[in-house]
C-alpha positions as a Markdown table, in Angstrom:
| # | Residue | x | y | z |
|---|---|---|---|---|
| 1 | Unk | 15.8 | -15.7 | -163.1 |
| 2 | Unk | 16.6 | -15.4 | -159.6 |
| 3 | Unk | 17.1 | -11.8 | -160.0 |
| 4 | Unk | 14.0 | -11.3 | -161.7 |
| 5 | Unk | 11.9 | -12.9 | -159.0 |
| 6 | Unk | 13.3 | -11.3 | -156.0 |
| 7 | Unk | 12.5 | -8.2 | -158.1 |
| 8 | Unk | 9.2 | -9.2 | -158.2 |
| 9 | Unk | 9.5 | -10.2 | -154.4 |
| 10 | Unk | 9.9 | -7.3 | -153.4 |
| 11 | Unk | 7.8 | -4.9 | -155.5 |
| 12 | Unk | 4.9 | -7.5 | -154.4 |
| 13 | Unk | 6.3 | -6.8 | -150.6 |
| 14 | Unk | 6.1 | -2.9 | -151.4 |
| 15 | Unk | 2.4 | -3.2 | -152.4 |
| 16 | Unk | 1.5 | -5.7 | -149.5 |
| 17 | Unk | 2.5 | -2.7 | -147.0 |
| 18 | Unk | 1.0 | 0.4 | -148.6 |
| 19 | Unk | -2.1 | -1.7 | -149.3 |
| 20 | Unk | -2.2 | -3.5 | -145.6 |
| 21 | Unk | -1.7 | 0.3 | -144.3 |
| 22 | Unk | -4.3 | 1.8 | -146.2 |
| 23 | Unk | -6.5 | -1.3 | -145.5 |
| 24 | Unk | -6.2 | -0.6 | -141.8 |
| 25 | Unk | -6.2 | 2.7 | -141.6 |
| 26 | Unk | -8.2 | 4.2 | -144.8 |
| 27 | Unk | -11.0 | 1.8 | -146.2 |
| 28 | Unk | -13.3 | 2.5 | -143.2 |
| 29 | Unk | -13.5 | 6.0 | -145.2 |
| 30 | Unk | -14.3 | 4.8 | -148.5 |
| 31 | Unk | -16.8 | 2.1 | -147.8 |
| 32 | Unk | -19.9 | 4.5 | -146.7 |
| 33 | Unk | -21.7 | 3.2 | -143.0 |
| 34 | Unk | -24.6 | 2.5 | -144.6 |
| 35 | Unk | -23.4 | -0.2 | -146.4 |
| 36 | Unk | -25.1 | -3.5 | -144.6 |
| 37 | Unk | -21.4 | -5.5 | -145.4 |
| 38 | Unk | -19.1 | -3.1 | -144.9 |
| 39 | Unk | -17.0 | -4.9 | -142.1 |
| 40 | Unk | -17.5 | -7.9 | -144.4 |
| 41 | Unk | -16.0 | -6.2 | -146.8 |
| 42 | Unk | -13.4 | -4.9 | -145.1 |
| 43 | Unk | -12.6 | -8.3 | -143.8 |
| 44 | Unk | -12.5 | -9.5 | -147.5 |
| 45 | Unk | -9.9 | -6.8 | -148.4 |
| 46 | Unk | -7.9 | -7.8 | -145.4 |
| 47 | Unk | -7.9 | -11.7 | -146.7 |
| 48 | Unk | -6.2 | -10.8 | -149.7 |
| 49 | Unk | -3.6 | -8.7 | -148.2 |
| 50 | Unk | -2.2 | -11.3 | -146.0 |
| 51 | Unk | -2.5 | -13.7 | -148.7 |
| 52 | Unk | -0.2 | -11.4 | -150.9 |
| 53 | Unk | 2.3 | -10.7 | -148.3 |
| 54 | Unk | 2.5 | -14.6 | -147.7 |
| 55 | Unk | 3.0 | -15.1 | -151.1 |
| 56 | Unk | 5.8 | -12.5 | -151.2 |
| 57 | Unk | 7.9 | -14.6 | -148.6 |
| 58 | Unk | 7.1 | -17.8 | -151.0 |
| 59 | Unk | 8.4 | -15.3 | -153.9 |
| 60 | Unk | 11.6 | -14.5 | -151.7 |
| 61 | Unk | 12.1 | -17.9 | -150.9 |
| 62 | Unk | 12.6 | -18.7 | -154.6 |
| 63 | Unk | 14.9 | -16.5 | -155.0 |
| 64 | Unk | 17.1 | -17.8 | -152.6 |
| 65 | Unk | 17.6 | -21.0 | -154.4 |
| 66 | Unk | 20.9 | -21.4 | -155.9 |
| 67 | Unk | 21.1 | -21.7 | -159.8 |
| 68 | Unk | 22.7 | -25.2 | -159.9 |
| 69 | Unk | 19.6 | -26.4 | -157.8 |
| 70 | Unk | 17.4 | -24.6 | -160.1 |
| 71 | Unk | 14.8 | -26.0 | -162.5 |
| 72 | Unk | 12.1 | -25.4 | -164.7 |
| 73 | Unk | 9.3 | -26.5 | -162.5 |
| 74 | Unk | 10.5 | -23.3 | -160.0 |
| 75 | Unk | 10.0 | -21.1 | -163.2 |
| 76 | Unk | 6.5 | -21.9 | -163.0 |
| 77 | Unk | 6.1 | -21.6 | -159.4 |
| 78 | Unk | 7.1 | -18.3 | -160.1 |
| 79 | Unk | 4.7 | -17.2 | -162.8 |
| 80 | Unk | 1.9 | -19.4 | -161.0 |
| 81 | Unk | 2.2 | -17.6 | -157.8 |
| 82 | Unk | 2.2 | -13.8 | -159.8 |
| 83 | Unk | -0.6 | -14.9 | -161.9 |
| 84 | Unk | -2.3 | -16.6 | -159.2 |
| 85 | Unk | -1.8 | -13.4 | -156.3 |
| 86 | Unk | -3.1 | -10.8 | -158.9 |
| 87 | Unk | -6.1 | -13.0 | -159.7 |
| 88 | Unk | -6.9 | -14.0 | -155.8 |
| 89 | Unk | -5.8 | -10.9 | -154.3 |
| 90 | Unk | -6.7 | -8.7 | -157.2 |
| 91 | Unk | -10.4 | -10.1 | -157.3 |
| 92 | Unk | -11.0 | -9.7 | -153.7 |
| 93 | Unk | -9.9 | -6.0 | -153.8 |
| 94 | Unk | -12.1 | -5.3 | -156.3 |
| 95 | Unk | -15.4 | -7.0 | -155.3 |
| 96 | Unk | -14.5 | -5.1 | -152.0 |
| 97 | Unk | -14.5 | -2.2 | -153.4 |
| 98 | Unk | -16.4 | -2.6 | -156.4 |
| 99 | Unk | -19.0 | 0.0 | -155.5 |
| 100 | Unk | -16.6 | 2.7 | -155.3 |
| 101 | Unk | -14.8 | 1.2 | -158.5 |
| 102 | Unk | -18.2 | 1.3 | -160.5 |
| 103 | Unk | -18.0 | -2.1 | -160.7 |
| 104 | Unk | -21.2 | -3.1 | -159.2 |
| 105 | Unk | -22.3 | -5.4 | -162.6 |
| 106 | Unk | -19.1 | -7.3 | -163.0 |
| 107 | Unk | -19.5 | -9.5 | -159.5 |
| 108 | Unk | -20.9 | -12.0 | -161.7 |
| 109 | Unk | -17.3 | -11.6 | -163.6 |
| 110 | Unk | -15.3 | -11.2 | -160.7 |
| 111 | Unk | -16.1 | -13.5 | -158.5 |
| 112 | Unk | -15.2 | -16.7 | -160.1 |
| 113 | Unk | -12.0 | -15.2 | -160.4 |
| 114 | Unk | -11.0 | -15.4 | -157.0 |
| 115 | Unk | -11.2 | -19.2 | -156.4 |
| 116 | Unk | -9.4 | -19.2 | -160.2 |
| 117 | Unk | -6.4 | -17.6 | -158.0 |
| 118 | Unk | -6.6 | -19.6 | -155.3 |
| 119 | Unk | -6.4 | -23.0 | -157.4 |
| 120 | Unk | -3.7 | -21.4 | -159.1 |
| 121 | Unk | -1.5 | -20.7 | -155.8 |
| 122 | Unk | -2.4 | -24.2 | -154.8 |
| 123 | Unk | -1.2 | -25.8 | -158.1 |
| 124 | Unk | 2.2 | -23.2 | -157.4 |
| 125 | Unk | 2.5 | -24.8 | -153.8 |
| 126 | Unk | 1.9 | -28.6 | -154.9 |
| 127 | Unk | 4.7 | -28.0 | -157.9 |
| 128 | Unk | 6.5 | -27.0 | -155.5 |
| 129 | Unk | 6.4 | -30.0 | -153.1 |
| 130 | Unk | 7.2 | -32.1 | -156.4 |
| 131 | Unk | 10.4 | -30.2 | -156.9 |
| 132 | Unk | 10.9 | -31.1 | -153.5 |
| 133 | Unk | 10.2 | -34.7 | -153.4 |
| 134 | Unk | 12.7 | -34.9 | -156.7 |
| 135 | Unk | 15.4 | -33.4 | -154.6 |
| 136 | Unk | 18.6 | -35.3 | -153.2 |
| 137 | Unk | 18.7 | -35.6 | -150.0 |
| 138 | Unk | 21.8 | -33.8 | -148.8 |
């Protein structure tokens, strides 16, 4: 599992770069000037970035954990975190750039989604301080 999550680490940390680049230096192109929320937008798009690179570092530091000291509830962490980065992240990306998507009609679809993800990263975090509390102290 370990193997499989770093994996996943890092592939996530991959994405987190080309997107950050491309967020800093290539958006401005794609969003036209005459769109009234375009530094909002941008802004947005920016948000979700960071939120996916700090969940990379959460993704790496489960892969550190030694197998003995590995449980079930870290297996879910896991998936939570993946599920819950392409749903927050993911949704913010798109309603960013969901005129040049042509996805102007599914706001009403999307943007529900993105406090879906967040809930689901929180959930991931407060397993998380479970497995922790259930720990030995050392």
């Amino acid at each position: 599992m370990q193997r499989k999550i770093l994996i996943t680490a890092a592939v996530m940390g991959v994405l987190s770069v080309i997107i950050g680049a491309w967020a800093a230096h290539g958006i401005q192109g794609v969003i036209l000037d005459s769109d009234p929320d375009k530094m909002s937008k941008i802004d947005s798009f920016k948000v979700g970035v960071r939120y996916q690179f700090y969940h990379t570092f959460l993704l790496l530091f489960l892969s550190l954990i030694p197998i003995e000291r590995f449980s079930s509830l870290l297996s879910i962490v896991y998936r939570l975190v993946v599920i819950g980065v392409v749903l927050f992240s993911g949704s913010i990306y798109a309603l960013a750039l969901k005129s040049q998507l042509g996805l102007e009609g599914a706001t009403k679809f999307l943007g529900p989604i993105t406090p879906i993800g967040g809930l689901t990263l929180i959930v991931a975090w407060s397993i998380l301080v479970f497995y922790g509390l259930k720990q030995k102290k050392i």
